[in-house]
N, C-alpha and C positions, 0 to 999 in steps of 0.2 A: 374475420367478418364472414358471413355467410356467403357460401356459393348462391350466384346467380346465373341464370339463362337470360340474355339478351336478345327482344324480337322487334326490329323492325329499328326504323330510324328519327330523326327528331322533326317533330311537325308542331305548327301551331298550340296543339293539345297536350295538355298536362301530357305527362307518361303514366302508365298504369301500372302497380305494383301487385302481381295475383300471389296471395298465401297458400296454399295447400294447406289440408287437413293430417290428421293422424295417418301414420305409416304410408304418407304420400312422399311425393318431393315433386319439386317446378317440372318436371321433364309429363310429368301425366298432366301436364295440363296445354302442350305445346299444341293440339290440336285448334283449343281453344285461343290461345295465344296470338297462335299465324295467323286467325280471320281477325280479328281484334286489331293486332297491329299494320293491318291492312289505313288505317286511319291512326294511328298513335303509335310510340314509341313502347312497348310492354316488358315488364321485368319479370319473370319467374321466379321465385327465390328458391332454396330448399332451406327448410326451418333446421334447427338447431337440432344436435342426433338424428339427422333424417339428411339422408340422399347424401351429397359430394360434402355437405358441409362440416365443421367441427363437431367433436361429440365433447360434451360438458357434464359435471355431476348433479345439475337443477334441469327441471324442465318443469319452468313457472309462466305464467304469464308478463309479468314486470318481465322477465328473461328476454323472450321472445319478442316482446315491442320494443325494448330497448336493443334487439337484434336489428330488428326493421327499420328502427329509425338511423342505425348507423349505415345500412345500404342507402337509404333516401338521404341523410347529409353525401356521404360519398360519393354519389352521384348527380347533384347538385339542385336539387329543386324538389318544392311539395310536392304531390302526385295523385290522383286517384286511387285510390286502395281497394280491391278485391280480396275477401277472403269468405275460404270454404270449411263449417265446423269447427275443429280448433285454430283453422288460420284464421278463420271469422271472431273467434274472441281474441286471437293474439291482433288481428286489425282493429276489434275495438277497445283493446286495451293502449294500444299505440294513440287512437283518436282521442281515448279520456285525456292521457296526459299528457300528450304533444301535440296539440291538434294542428298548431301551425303547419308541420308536415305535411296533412293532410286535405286534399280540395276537396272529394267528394270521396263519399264513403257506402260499399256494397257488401253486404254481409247476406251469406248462402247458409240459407236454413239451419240456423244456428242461434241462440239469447243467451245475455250474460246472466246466464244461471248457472246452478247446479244439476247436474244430469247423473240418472243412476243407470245409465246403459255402460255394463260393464264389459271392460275391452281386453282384459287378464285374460279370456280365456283366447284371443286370436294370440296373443302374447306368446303362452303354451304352446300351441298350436305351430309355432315361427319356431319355436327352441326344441320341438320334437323331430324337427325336420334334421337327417345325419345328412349331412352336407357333405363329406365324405362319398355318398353314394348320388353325388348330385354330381352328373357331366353334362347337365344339359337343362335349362326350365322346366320344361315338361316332367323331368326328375321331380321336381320340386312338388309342382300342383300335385303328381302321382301320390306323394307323400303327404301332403295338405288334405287330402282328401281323405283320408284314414281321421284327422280331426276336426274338418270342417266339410260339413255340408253345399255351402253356398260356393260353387263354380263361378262367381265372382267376385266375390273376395279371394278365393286360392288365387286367380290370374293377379289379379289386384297388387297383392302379399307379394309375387314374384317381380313385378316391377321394381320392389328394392332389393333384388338378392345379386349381388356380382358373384358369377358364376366359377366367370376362370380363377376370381380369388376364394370362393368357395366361402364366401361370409355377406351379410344381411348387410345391409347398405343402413339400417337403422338399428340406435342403441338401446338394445332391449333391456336390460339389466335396469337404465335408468327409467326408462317408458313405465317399466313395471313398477318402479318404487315411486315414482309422483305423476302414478296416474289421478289421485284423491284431485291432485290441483289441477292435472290437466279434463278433468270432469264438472270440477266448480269452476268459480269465479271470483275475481280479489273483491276484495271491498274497496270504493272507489268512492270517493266526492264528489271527481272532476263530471265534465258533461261538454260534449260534443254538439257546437253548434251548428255545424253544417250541412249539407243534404245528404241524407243519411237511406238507401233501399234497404229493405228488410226482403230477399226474393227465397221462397221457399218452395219445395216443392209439394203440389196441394195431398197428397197421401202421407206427406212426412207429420210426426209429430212433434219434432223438435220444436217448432215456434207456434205455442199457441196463441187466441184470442185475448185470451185473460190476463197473459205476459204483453198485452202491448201499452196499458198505461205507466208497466215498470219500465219498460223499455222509452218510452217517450218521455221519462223523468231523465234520462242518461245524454237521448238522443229525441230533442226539443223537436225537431224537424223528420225526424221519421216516417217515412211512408212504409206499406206495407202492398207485398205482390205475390202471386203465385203461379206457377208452373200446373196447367191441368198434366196429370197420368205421371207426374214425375214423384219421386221417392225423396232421398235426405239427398243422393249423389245426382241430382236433377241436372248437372252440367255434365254427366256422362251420358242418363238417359234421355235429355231429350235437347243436345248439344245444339239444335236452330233456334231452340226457342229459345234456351238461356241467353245464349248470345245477342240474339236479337234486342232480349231485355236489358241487358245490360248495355249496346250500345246506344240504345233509347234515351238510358238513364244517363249514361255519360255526357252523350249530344246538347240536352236539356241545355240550354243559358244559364 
């Protein structure tokens, strides 16, 4: 089963199940977490080859929901679901076809589409790095930065490196051969009837205007929001507001 991060204790309210994205795992999102479970019970997870959890030779979507559904039977009851980009389609792959699991459903700048933002070259970037010559993080970024530009993704990339074991806390090998699927989308019948946020950050282009009557054929009840000044990682860069949003949307009857 997947490792989880547990925050806070059992209240009136569903409990909240947050996904992480690509080369993420539940522990970057613990910020978000502690105010959250200020009012609910919230589960962190780390997705499958990412963080404390199993490494496996698929990394599908069908994988990944059927990952998520056996922490939510395991833990005994439906939940509100949070997910961020590819935890976003592994939450809405879980809602197509178990919805019963699922009470209310937030999906963070991300649509079950096909995306051609290609992620191979942080991939490279991870496996260039002589961990060998790594005794410390800042090792790391020093060397991340030889192939990436962006000072926030190198800090980023170092949140999965364990240092003292001198290896990536994520399975690159498999990241890198089913990236195709972790880019697309299954093909799906099912449809998700429940209250459904669609919250993006308003610079990102991940979820456009023109994707919302596909998205409303999946998810009947879909609303749609935006973060002013935030990017795709809009629950890093503009962490009061997300929050905010999302407790709103939780609160709702």
């Amino acid at each position: 089963m997947l490792n989880f991060i547990d925050h806070g204790t059992a209240s009136p309210h569903p409990p909240l199940l947050i996904v992480h994205g690509l080369f993420g795992s539940g522990r970057n999102w613990g910020a978000v977490a502690k105010r959250l479970s200020a009012h609910r019970r919230v589960i962190c997870v780390d997705q499958r080859n990412h963080g404390q959890s199993p490494w496996f030779d698929s990394h599908s979507y069908e994988d990944m929901a059927a990952n998520l559904a056996e922490v939510i039977h395991h833990l005994g009851s439906p939940m509100d679901v949070l997910g961020h980009s590819m935890g976003g389609k592994a939450a809405m792959m879980l809602a197509l076809t178990q919805p019963e699991l699922v009470n209310r459903l937030i999906i963070a700048d991300i649509a079950p589409v096909t995306y051609g933002h290609d992620q191979n070259q942080n991939i490279e970037a991870m496996r260039a790095v002589d961990l060998s010559q790594v005794a410390k993080r800042s090792d790391a970024i020093a060397q991340l930065a030889n192939h990436l530009e962006d000072t926030t993704l190198q800090t980023f990339f170092t949140q999965s490196l364990d240092v003292k074991e001198q290896r990536w806390r994520l399975n690159l090998d498999v990241l890198d051969r089913e990236m195709p699927k972790i880019l697309g989308f299954p093909v799906t019948t099912g449809r998700y009837e429940g209250p459904t946020l669609f919250l993006s950050g308003a610079t990102s282009d991940y979820v456009t205007h023109d994707q919302r009557p596909m998205i409303r054929e999946k998810f009947p009840k879909a609303r749609f929001a935006k973060i002013t000044g935030a990017g795709h990682w809009l629950h890093a860069e503009k962490p009061r507001e997300f929050i905010a949003s999302v407790q709103a949307w939780l609160d709702i009857a």
